[in-house]
C-alpha positions in Angstrom: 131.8 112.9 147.3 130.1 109.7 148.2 128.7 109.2 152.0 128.2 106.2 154.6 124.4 106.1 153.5 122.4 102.6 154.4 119.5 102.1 152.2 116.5 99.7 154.3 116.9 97.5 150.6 117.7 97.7 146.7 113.9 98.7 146.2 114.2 101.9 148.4 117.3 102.8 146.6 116.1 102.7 143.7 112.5 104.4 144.6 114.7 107.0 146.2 116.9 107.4 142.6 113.5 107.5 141.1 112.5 110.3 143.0 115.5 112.5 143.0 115.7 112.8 139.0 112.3 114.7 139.2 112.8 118.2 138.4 112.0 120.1 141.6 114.2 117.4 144.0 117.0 117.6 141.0 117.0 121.5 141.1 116.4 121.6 144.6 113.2 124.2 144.2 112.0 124.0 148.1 115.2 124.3 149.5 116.6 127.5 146.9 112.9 128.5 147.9 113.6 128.5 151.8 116.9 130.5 150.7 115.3 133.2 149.3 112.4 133.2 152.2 114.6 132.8 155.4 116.9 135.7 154.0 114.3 138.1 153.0 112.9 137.4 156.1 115.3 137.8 158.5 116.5 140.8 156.7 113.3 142.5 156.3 112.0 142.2 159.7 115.6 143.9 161.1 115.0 146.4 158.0 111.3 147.3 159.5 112.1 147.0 163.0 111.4 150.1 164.2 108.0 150.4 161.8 107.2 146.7 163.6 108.0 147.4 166.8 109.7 144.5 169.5 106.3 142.7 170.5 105.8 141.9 166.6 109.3 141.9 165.4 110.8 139.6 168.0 109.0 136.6 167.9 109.1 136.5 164.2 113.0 137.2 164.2 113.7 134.2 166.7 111.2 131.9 164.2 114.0 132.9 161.4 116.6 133.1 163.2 116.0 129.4 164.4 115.4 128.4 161.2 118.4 130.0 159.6 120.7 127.3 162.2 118.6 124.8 160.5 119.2 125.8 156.8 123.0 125.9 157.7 122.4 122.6 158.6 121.4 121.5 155.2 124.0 123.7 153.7 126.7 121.2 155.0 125.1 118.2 153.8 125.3 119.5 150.4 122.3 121.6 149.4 121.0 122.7 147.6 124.3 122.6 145.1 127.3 119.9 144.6 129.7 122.9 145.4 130.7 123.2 148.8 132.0 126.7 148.7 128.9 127.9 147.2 126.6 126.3 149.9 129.2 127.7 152.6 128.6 131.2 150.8 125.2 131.1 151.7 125.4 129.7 155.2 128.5 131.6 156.4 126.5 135.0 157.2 126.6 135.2 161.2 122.6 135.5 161.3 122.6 133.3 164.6 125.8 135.0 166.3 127.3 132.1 168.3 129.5 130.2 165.5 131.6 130.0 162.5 129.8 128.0 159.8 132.8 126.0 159.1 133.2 125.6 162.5 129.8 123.7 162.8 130.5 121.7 159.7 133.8 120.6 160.5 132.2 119.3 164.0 128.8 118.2 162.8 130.5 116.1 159.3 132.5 114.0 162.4 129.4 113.7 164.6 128.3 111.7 161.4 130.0 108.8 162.1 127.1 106.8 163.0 129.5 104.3 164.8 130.5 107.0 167.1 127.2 108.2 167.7 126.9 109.0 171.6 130.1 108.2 172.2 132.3 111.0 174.8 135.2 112.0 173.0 134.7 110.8 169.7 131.2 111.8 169.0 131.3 115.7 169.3 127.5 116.5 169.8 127.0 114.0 172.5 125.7 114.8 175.6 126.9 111.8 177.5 129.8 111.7 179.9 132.7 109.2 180.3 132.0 107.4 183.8 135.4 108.9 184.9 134.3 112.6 183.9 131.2 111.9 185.8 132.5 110.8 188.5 135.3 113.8 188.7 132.2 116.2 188.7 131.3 118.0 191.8 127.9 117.6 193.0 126.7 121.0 192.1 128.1 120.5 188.2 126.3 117.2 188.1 123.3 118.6 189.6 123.6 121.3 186.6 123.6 118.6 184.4 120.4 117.5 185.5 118.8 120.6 185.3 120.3 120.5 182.0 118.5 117.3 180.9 114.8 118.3 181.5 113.8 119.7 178.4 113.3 123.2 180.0 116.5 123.3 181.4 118.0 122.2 178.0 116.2 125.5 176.6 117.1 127.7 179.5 120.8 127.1 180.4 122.1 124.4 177.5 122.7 127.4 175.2 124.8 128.7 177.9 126.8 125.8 177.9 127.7 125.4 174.6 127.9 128.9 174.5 130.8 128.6 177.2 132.1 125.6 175.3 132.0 127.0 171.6 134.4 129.7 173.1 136.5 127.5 174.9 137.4 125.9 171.9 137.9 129.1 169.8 140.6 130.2 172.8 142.1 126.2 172.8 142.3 126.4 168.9 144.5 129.7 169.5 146.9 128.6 172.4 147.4 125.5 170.0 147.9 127.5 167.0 145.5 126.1 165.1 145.2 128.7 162.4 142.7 127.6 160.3 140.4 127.7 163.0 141.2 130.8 164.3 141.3 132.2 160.8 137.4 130.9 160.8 136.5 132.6 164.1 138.5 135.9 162.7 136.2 136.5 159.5 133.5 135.2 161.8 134.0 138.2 164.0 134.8 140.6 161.3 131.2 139.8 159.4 129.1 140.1 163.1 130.6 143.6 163.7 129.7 144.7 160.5 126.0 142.9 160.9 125.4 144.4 164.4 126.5 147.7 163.1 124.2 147.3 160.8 121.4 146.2 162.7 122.0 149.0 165.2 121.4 151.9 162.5 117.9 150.2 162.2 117.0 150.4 166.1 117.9 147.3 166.7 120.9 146.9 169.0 123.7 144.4 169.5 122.9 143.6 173.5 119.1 143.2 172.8 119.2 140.6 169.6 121.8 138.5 171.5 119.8 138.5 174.4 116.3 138.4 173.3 116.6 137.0 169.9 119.5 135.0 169.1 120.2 133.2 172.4 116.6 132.0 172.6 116.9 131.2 169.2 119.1 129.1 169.9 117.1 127.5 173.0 114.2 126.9 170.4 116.8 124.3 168.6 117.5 122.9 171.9 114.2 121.4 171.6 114.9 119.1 168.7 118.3 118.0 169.9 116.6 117.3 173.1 117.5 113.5 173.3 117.7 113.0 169.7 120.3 110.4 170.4 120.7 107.6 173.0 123.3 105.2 174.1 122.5 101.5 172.9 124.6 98.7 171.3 123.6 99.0 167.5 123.9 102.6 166.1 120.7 103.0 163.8 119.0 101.8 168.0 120.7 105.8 169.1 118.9 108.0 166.3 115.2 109.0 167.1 112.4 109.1 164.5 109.7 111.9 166.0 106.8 112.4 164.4 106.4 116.1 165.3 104.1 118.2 164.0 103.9 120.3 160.9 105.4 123.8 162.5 107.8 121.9 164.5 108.7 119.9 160.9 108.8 123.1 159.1 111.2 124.9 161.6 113.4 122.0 162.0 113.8 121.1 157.9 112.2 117.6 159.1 115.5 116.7 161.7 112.9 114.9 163.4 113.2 111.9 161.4 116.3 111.9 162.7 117.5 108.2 162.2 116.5 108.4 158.3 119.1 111.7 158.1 121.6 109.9 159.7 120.7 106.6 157.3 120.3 109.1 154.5 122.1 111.9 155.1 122.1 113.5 151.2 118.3 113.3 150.9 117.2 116.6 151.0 114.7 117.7 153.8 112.2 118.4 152.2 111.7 114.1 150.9 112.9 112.9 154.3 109.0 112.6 155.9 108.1 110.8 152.2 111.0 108.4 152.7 110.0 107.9 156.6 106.4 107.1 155.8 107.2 105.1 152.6 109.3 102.5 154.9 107.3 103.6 158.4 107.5 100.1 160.2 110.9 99.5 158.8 112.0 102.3 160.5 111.0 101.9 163.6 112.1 98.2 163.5 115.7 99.3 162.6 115.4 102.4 165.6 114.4 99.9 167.8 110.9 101.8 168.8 112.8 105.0 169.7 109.7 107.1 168.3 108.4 109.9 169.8 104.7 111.4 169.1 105.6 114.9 169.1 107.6 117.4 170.9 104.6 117.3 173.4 105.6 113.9 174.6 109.2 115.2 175.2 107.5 118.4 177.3 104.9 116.5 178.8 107.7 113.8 180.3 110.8 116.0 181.0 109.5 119.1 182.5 110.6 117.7 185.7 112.2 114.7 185.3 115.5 114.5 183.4 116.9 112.4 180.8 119.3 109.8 181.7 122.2 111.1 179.8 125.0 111.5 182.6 127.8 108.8 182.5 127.3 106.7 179.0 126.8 103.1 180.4 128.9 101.5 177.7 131.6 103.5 176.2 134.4 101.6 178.0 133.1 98.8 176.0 133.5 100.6 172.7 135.9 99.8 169.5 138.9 101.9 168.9 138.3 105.0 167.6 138.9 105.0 163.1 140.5 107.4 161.2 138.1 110.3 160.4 137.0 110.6 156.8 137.7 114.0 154.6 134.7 116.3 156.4 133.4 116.2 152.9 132.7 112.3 152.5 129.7 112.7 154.8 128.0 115.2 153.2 126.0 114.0 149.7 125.8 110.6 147.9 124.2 110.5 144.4 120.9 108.0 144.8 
């Protein structure tokens, strides 16, 4: 199905549709190529764990761990095929422990409202608190908050939090009876015992991957969502472009150009640096200089000093929340 994309002008689109009937975009070669090496990976180094041993085989299982949450995240924008069960086949594995796969797409396809972007209550990735919310917190929550919004707080104790709130919804979804959820976090359960198990007859067990593998797997992607979005007026002005690089760019699928996927969303990852840098100045026109050199300049700036994201300084100002599209209609447009 089609998606909200915004081409910069007719040209791009139609360099873009140029581009994408080439052979290796049209079959989608890199991404069935980072299939193929994020799998063997991650099962191999869990296979040979005990040949490995932990000062070898962890770091290398975080890397693919990490990198598996970002190849789910292409999954649900409709790669590498046009079938949506198909890419949930290959995403649904419980390789990262802390979610349902459709329970990330359902929530990340509505965070894709680019009108919404930021927004408390309507945009579900957002960071940002209604100024009542923030207001009710305590002094200790908000100084948690804080903490939460230097970038090594983000990596240290944000997993916890959406940890804590991932579970919270699984338990609100069941006192509500919403069984479709439930019935995703069921399977989700059923597939991670039989993984662990797994996992355990190769020496590997359950308490020390989701302690010293998965959850700081999970902090290493709390370093590209670390204020990938801001509150302003226009919404292309809340997306950041961050010209990270190559190993950051290569564990993140490119997310960093993070306004182009949200302007582009079915452009696969490995064309969205080519698109940024074919249109470079538009780009950062249209983000209104939110560009970042690096993930250095992130660490360098918020070791210490936190982000402003605590009460959004506009949301009582926004318009009326719209009807949510089918989770589908964000995921892939044709160029």
């Amino acid at each position: 199905m089609a998606s909200s994309s915004f081409y910069l002008s007719a040209r791009q689109r139609a360099e873009i549709a140029s581009r994408s009937a080439r052979f290796w975009w049209r079959l989608e070669i890199p991404t069935w190529t980072l299939i193929a090496t994020v799998y063997s990976g991650w099962f191999a180094l869990v296979y040979f764990w005990e040949d490995l041993g932990p000062w070898i085989a962890t770091p290398a299982l975080i890397w693919f761990t990490a990198w598996y949450m970002s190849l789910q995240h292409e999954l649900i924008h409709g790669h590498p095929t046009r079938k949506p069960w198909l890419n949930q086949l290959f995403g649904t594995l419980p390789l990262a422990v802390w979610y349902p796969y459709g329970v990330y797409r359902d929530t990340h396809l509505q965070h894709h409202r680019n009108e919404h972007l930021t927004l408390p209550g309507d945009d579900p990735e957002a960071y940002y608190f209604s100024r009542a919310s923030w207001e009710s917190l305590s002094p200790l929550m908000k100084a948690v908050v804080r903490l939460r919004n230097t970038l090594p707080g983000r990596m240290l104790i944000g997993p916890l939090l959406d940890i804590s709130a991932t579970l919270t919804g699984a338990l609100t979804a069941l006192l509500r009876g919403d069984w479709r959820t439930v019935g995703m976090w069921g399977f989700h359960g059923v597939l991670l015992t039989g993984l662990l198990y797994w996992m355990s007859l190769h020496g590997l067990s359950a308490g020390y991957f989701i302690l010293a593998v998965s959850y700081p797997a999970l902090s290493l992607t709390k370093v590209r969502s670390f204020y990938e979005h801001r509150a302003e007026l226009s919404p292309q002005a809340r997306s950041t472009l961050n010209e990270a690089g190559f190993i950051w760019r290569l564990l993140f699928l490119n997310l960093n150009y993070h306004l182009v996927h949200h302007d582009l969303p079915g452009v696969p990852w490995f064309a969205l640096r080519q698109v940024y840098f074919a249109e470079r100045e538009a780009y950062i026109a249209r983000s209104e200089g939110f560009v970042v050199k690096g993930y250095r300049q992130w660490f360098r700036q918020h070791s210490q000093k936190p982000v402003c994201v605590e009460a959004h300084p506009f949301a009582s100002t926004r318009e009326p929340v719209q009807t949510a599209r089918s989770d589908y209609d964000y995921q892939q447009e044709t160029p």
